[in-house]
C-alpha positions as CSV (number, residue, x, y, z in Angstrom):
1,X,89.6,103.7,84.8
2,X,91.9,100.7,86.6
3,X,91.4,97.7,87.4
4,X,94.1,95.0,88.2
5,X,93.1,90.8,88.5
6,X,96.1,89.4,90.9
7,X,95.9,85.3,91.1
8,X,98.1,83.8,93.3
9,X,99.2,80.1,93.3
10,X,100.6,77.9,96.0
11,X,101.3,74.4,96.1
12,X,103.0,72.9,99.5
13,X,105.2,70.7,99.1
14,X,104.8,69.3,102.6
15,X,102.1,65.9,103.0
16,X,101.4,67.4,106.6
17,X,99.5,70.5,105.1
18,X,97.3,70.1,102.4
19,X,95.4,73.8,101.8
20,X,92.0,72.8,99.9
21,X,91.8,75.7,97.2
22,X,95.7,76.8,96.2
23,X,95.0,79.2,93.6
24,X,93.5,83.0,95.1
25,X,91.5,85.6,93.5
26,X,92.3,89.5,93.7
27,X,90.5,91.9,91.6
28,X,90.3,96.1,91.9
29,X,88.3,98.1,90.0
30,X,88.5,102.2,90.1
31,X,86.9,104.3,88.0
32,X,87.2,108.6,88.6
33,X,85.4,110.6,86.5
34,X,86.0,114.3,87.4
35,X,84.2,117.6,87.0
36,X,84.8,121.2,87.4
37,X,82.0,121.1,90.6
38,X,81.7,117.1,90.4
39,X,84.0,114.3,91.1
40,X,83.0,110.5,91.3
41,X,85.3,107.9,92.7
42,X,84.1,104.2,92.4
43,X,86.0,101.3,93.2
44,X,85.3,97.4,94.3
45,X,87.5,95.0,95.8
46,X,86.9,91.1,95.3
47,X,89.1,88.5,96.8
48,X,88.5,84.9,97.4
49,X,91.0,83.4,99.2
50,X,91.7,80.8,101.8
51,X,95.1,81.5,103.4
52,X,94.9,85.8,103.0
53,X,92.7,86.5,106.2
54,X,94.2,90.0,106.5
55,X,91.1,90.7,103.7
56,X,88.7,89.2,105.7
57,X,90.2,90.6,109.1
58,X,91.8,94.2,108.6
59,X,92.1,94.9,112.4
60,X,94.8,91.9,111.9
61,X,92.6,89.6,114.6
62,X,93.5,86.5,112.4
63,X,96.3,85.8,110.6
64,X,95.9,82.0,109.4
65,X,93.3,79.9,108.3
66,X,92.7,77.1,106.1
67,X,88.8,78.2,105.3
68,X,87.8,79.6,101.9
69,X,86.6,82.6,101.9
70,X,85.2,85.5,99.7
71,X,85.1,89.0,100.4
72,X,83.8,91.8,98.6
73,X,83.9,96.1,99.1
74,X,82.0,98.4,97.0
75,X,83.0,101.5,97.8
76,X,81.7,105.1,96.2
77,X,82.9,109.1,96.7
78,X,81.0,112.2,95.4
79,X,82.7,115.1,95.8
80,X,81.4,118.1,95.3
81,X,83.5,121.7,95.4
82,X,82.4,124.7,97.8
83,X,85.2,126.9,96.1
84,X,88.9,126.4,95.2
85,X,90.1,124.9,98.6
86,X,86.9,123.9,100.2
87,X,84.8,120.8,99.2
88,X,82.4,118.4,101.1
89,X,82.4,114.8,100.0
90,X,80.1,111.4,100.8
91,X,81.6,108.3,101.1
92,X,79.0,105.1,101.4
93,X,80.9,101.8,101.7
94,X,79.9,98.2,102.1
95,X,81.7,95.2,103.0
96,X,80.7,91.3,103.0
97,X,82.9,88.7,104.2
98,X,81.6,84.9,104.0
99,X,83.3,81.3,104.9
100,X,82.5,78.9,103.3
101,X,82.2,76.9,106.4
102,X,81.6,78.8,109.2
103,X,82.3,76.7,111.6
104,X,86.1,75.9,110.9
105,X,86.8,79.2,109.6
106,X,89.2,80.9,111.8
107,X,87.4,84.3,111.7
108,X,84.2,85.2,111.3
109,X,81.9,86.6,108.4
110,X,80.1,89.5,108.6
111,X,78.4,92.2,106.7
112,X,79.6,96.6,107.3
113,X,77.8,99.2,105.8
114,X,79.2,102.7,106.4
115,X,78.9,106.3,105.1
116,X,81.2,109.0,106.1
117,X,80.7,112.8,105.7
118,X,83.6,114.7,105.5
119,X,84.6,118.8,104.9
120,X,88.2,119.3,103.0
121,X,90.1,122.4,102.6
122,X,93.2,121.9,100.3
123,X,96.3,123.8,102.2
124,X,97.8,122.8,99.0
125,X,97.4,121.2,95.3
126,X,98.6,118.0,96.7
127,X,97.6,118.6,100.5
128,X,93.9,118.4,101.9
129,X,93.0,118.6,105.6
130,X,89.5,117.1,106.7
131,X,86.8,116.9,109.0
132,X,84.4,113.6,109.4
133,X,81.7,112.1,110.5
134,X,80.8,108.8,110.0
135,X,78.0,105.9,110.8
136,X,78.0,102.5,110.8
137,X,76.6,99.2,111.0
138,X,77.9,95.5,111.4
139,X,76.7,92.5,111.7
140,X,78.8,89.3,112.4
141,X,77.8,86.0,111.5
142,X,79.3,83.8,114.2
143,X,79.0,79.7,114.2
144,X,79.8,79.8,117.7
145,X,76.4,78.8,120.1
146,X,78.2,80.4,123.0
147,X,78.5,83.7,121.9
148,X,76.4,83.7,118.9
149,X,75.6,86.7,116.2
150,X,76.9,89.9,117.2
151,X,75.5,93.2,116.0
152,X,77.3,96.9,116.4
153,X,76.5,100.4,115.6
154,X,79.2,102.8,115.4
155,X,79.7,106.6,115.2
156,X,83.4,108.4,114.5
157,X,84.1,112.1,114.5
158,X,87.1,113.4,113.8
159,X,89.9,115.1,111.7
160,X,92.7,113.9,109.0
161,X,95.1,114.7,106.5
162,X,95.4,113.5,103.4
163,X,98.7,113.9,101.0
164,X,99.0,112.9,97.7
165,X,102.7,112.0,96.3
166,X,101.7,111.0,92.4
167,X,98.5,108.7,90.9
168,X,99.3,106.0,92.6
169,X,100.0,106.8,95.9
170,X,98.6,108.4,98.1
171,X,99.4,108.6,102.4
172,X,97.0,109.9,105.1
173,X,96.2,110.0,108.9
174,X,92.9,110.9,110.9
175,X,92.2,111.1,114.7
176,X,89.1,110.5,115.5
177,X,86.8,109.5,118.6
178,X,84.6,106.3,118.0
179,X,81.7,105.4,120.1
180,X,80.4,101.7,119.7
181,X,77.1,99.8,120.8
182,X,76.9,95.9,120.5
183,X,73.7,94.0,120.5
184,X,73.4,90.3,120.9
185,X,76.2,88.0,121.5
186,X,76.2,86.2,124.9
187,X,73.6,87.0,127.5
């Protein structure tokens, strides 16, 4: 079990910029039990933040803002072993991003829920190559009339690799194909 609580402070000196919360919130939680055929991985981020958008905006669309916001990820991984190399795993995640004011917030909130699929074969201890699948769904709350709430469903196939260097870290890489469908936004 780890879990880490990161506040960060910041006070401008400048009368030009005044940011309206100055103290951030960062909590991670992980918890993996394993089993000889059964291995759980839970973990949950939590941020709330004003100035930190890449947590509300990880395909780094935004990178400033002055709106509070909160975030939050649940995230879980059941793993269950086919053998000593093979194992299939589940991965169900969900995200939720909300501004407090939507309508100055330089991004936009929105709500993910995914679940991956994926087949492993360990080439070595620390060395696992993997196949996926994986469906999702998002919908974006927008404050903008113009465009207005946008809703996709994805689906991603594809393959990775996945090395781990010690307990804490861990690298990887997947190539994948992604096929996206958007409903609403303007007509």
């Amino acid at each position: 079990v780890r879990w880490v609580y990161s506040p960060v402070y910041r006070d401008y000196k400048s009368p030009r910029f005044e940011e309206s919360t100055p103290l951030s919130h960062f909590f991670d939680f992980e918890a993996t039990p394993v089993g000889p055929v059964l291995s759980l991985r839970c973990s949950y981020h939590y941020a709330r933040a004003t100035i930190e958008l890449q947590e509300a905006a990880p395909g780094g669309e935004a990178f400033f803002g002055t709106t509070p916001f909160t975030t939050q990820s649940p995230e879980l991984e059941i793993t269950v072993a086919m053998g000593p190399r093979d194992s299939i795993a589940v991965l169900p995640r969900y995200t939720d991003v909300t501004f407090d004011e939507q309508a100055w917030a330089a991004f936009f909130g929105y709500q993910t829920r995914l679940i991956e699929t994926r087949w492993q074969h360990a080439v070595s201890q620390p060395t696992q190559v993997f196949v996926y699948y994986t469906l999702e769904s998002t919908d974006q709350d927008r404050a903008d009339p113009f465009f207005g709430d946008v809703s996709l469903d994805a689906a991603t196939a594809g393959i990775g690799l996945r090395e781990t260097l010690n307990q804490e870290v861990v690298t990887g890489v997947h190539l994948g194909y992604k096929k996206i469908g958007f409903k609403g936004g303007s007509k």
